[in-house]
N, C-alpha and C positions, 0 to 999 in steps of 0.2 A: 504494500500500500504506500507507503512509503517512499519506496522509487519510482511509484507512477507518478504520485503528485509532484515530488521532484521533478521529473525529466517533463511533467507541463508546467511547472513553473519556469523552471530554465528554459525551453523551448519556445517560449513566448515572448523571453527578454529580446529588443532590437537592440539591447547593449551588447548582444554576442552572437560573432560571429558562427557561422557550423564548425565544431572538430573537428578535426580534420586527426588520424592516426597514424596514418604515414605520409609517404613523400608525393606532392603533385607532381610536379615535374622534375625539380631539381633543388637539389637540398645545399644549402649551406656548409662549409666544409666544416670536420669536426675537430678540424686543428686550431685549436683555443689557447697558446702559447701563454693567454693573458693579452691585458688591455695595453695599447700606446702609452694610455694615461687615464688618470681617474675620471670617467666620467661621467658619478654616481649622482651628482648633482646637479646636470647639464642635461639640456632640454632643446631638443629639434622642433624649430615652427616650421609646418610645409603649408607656402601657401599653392594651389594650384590654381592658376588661372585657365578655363577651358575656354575654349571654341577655337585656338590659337590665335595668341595674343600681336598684333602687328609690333612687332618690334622699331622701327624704321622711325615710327609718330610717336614712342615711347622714349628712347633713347635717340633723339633726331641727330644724322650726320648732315648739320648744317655747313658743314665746312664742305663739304662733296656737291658743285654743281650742280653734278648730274643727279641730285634728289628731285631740285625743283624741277628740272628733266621731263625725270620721271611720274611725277607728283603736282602738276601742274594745278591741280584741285584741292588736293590733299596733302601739299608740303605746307608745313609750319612758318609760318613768317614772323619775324623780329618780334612781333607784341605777344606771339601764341608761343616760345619758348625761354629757357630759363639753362644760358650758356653755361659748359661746365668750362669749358676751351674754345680754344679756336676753332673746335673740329665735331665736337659733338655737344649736348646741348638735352638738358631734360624737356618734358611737357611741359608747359607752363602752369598743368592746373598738378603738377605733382611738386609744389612746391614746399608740402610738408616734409615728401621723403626727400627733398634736397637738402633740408636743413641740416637731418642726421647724415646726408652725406658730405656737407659742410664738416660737421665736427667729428669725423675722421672715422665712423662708426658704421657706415655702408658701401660695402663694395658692388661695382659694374662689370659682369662679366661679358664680352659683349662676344657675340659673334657664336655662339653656341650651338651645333647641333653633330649628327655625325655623318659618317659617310651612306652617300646611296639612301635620301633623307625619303621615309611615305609619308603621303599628304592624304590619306585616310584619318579623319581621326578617330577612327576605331583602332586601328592598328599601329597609328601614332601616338597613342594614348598609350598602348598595351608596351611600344617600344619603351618609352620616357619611366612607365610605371614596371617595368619587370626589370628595368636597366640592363637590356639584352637585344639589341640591334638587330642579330645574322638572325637570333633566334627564341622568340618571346617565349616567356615561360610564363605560367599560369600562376606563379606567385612574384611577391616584389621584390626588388632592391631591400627595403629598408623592413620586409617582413623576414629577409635572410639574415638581417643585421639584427632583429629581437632572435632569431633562431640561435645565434653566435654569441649573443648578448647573454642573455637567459642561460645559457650554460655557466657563463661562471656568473649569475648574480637571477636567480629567481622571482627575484621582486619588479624585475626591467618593466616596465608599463608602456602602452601607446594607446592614445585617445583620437578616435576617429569624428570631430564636428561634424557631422555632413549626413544626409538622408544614405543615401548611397556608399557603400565599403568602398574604398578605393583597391585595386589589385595592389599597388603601392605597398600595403601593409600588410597584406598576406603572405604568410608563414606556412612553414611544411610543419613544424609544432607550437606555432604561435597565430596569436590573431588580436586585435586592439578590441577595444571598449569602444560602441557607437552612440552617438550622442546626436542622435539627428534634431527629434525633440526632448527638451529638458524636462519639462512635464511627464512623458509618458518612459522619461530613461528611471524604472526603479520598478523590482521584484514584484512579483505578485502575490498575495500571503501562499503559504505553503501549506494551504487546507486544513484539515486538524488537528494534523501534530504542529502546527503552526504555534509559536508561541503566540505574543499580546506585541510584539517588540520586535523590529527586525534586530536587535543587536542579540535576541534569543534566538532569531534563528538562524545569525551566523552561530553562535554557541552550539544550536544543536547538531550544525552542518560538522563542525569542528571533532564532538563528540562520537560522531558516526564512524565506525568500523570499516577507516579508507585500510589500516594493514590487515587486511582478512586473509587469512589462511586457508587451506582446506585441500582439497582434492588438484593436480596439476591440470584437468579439464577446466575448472574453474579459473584460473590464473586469468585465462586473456579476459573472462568475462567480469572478475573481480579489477581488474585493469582500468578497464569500461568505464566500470560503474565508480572508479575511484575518480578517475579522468572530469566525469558528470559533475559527480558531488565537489570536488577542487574547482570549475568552472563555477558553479552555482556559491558555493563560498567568495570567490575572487569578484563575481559581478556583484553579492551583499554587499563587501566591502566596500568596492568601487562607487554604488549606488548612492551608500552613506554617505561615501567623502565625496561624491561631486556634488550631491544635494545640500549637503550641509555650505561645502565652499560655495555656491551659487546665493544662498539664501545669505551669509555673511558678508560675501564679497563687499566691500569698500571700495571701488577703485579712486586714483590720486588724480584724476584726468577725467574731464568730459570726453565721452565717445559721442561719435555722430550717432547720430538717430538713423540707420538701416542695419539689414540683417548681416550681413556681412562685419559690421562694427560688432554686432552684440553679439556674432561668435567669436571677436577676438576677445572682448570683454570675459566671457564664460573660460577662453581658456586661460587669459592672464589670473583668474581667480581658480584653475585647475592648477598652471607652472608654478603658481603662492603655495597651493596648499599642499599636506602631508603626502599625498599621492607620490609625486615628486616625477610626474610621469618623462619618459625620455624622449618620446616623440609624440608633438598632439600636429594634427590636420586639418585644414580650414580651405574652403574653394570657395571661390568666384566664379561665377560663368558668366557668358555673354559676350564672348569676344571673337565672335565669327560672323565679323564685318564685310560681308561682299558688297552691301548697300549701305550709303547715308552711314560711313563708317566715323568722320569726325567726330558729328556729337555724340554719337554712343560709345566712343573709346574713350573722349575726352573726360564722362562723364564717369564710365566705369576708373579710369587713372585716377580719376579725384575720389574716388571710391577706396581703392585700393592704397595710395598714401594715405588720406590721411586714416582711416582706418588703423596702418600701417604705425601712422605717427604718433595715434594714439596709444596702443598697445604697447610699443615699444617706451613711450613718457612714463605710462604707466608703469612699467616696470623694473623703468629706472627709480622711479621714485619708491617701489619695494623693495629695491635693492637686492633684484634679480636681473638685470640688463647683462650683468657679467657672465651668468649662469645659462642665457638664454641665445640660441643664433635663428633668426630666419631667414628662410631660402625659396624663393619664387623660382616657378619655372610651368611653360604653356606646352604643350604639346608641338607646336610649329611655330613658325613663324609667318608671317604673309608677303606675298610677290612685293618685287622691288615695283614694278607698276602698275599705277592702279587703273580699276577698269574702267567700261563703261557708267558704272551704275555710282560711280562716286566713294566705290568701297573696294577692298582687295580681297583675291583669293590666294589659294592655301600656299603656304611658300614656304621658307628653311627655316634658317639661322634668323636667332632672337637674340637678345639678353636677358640674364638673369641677375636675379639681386642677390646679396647677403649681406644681413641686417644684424649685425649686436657691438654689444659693449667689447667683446672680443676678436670682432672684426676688423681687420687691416684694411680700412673703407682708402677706396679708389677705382680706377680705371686698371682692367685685367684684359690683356689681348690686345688685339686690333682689330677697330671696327671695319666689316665688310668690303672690298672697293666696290662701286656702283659701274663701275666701266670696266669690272672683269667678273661680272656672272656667267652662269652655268649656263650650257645651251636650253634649258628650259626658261630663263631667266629670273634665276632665282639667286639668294647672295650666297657664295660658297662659306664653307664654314670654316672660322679658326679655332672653336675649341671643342674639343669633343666632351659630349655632356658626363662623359662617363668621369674622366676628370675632375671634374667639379664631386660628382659624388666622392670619388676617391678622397678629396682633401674633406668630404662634411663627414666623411666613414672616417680616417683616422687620425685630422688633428681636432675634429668636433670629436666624433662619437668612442676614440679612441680604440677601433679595433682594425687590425689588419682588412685593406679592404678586397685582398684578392682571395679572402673567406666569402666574400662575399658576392664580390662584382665576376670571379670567376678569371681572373688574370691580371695583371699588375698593368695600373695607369700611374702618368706622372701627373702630380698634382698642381690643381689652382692653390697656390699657397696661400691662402686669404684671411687667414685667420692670427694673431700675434701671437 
C-alpha cells in the first residue's frame, strides 16, 4: 500500500524528471580523479535564449561597412547603439548589461558556433544542448557534468525554471528539479500513512527500509524501489527549501515586472538559499525574427539585460556575485543579410555572454568578417562552442571537461 501511494505521489511531481537506470546514449566517463577546484559553493546560471538569437543587432560590428551593406533596414545607426570600440558596439536598449560590462565583470565571446553549423532548430537545439556536433546524444553536456559531479559529492543539485526539461540537463543517473510553476512545484500528501506535516513525511521517507535485504531475485527490484523512495525524499526536501526561499525571499533590487525577471528573481532567492544548487536554468524565447525583427529583438535585448542587471545587482548585494557565473547562448545565429520581410533567417555564428563577479569581462575572439562568409552566406565561425563549455566545465565547475564533452578542447579563458 505503501508503494503505490508513493510511486502516485512521486509520479505526479513536475519537479521530477523520469528515472532513468541506465545509460541513454552515452555516459559520462567514470574517471573522477577529483575536482580542478572547489566548486561546492559555485552556481551555473544558463540562460537560453530560443528561436536563435541574431547576433549581428546584438553585438553590432559597426566598424564593418559592409553591415550597413548588408542591413540597409536593419543596421543600427549612431542613436540605436552603445560603442564598446571602434569596431563593435552593444544595442542601445542593452545598456544595463553594458554597465556590468563597464566594471570589468562580463565577458563577449563573439563569433561562436562550430563547424558544418544546422539551421534546424530542432537539431540545433539538440547540437548546443547534448554538446555533440558529429553526433547528438539524447542527454546533455551539463546532465554529464551532474553524472561526474555526483560521484564525488551526492548533494550536486540543478534547478530547471522552465515549463519544459531542457535535454541540456539530462543525465544517464541524474536529472534537475523542474520548477515550471511555483505554485503547483510541491508533493502531494502521501495518503494515509501520510503524516499532518510534510517534514513527517520526509521523516517517514527517511525511516523506510531503502537497505533491504533478502533473496538475490529481489536485489534489482529492492534497487527500484530504493531509487523511488530517494527521489521522492530528495523532491520533499527540495519542495521545502524552494517554497520556503520563494515565500522569504527579500531581494536588494527592483526587478522588472515580466516573467522572465520573476524567474530570475525565484532563482536568485534558490542561488541565497541552503539548496546551494550548482546549476539553475532560465529561457527566453522569441527570437526567430524572419519578420518586423527590430522591435521584437530590441525589445526582447531590453528584456534580457536588464532582467540580467537585475539578478546579477541583486546578488551582489547578497554577497553571492562571486559565487555565481552566467552564461547565455541561442541555438544559431541569423544571416548576415537581411531579407525581404524586414527580418533575418537562420544563420551561424552568435555571441555569447558571461556574467559574474569572477568573470574576466571583455572582448574574447574576433568578430566575424562580413566580406568573407560562407558560400551560403553566413559568418564563419571563430570559436567553437564547445570551448566555451570546456573553460565553464573546469575553471567554473571544476571538473575535467573531457569526462565530459568526450575529448579535450582549448579553452575560452574567461574567468580570473
Amino acid at each position: 500500500m505503501f508503494l503505490r501511494e508513493m510511486a502516485k505521489s512521486v509520479g505526479g511531481i513536475p519537479s521530477l524528471a523520469p528515472m532513468s537506470f541506465g545509460p541513454t546514449v552515452v555516459e559520462a566517463t567514470d574517471d573522477v580523479s577529483g575536482p580542478l577546484q572547489d566548486a561546492s559553493n559555485r552556481t551555473l546560471v544558463v540562460i537560453q535564449l530560443m528561436g536563435g538569437n541574431d547576433g549581428l543587432d546584438t553585438i553590432v560590428p559597426y566598424g564593418q561597412q559592409q553591415y550597413y551593406t548588408l542591413r540597409p533596414t536593419l543596421g543600427l545607426q549612431t542613436a540605436e547603439i552603445l560603442p564598446i570600440d571602434g569596431d563593435v558596439a552593444f544595442n542601445a536598449n542593452m545598456s544595463a548589461l553594458m554597465s556590468i560590462y563597464k566594471s570589468n565583470q562580463a565577458a563577449i565571446i563573439q563569433g561562436v558556433s562550430y563547424p558544418s553549423p544546422n539551421l534546424s532548430h530542432y537539431e540545433a537545439t539538440a547540437i548546443w544542448e547534448s554538446g555533440s556536433p558529429d553526433n547528438p546524444l539524447s542527454n546533455g553536456w551539463l546532465g554529464r557534468y551532474l553524472d561526474v559531479a555526483r560521484q564525488a559529492d551526492s548533494t550536486v543539485t540543478a534547478v530547471n525554471l522552465n515549463d519544459l526539461l531542457p535535454q541540456t540537463l539530462q543525465g544517464v543517473s541524474s536529472s534537475p528539479l523542474s520548477v515550471g510553476n511555483l505554485g503547483a512545484f510541491k508533493l502531494s500528501p502521501l495518503g494515509k500513512i501520510s503524516a499532518t506535516s510534510q517534514q513527517d513525511d520526509i521523516q517517514t521517507l527517511n525511516q523506510v527500509g531503502l537497505n533491504q535485504t533478502g533473496c538475490i531475485a529481489c536485489q534489482e527490484y529492492n534497487t527500484l524501489v530504493g531509487s523511488m523512495m530517494q527521489s521522492g525524499l530528495d523532491a520533499l526536501s527540495a519542495s521545502s527549501i524552494i517554497q520556503q526561499a520563494a515565500s522569504a525571499y527579500t531581494p536588494s533590487v527592483t526587478y522588472p515586472s515580466n516573467d522572465f525577471a520573476n524567474r530570475l528573481k525565484l532563482a536568485a532567492a534558490i542561488v541565497t538559499s541552503s539548496m546551494k544548487p550548482r546549476v539553475v536554468y532560465v529561457t527566453l524565447g522569441g527570437f526567430d525574427t524572419h519578420a518586423a525583427q527590430k522591435a521584437t529583438q530590441n525589445a526582447l535585448l531590453k528584456t534580457l539585460s536588464d532582467g540580467l542587471s537585475a539578478f546579477f545587482n541583486d546578488l551582489s548585494a547578497q554577497g553571492r556575485a562571486n559565487d555565481t557565473a552566467i552564461m547565455t547562448f541561442s541555438e544559431f545565429g541569423r544571416r548576415a543579410k537581411e531579407n525581404g520581410s524586414n527580418g533575418t533567417d537562420h544563420g551561424t555564428s552568435l555571441p555569447q555572454f558571461l556574467i559574474g563577479g569572477q568573470v574576466s569581462g571583455g572582448l574574447y575572439g574576433t568578430y566575424p568578417s562580413l566580406t568573407n562568409l560562407d558560400p551560403t552566406g553566413n559568418l564563419q565561425f571563430e570559436i567553437d562552442y564547445r570551448q566555451v563549455y570546456a573553460s565553464v566545465l573546469e575553471d567554473w565547475l571544476g571538473v575535467n571537461s573531457t569526462n565530459v564533452l568526450g575529448s579535450a578542447w582549448s579553452k575560452v579563458s574567461a574567468f580570473k
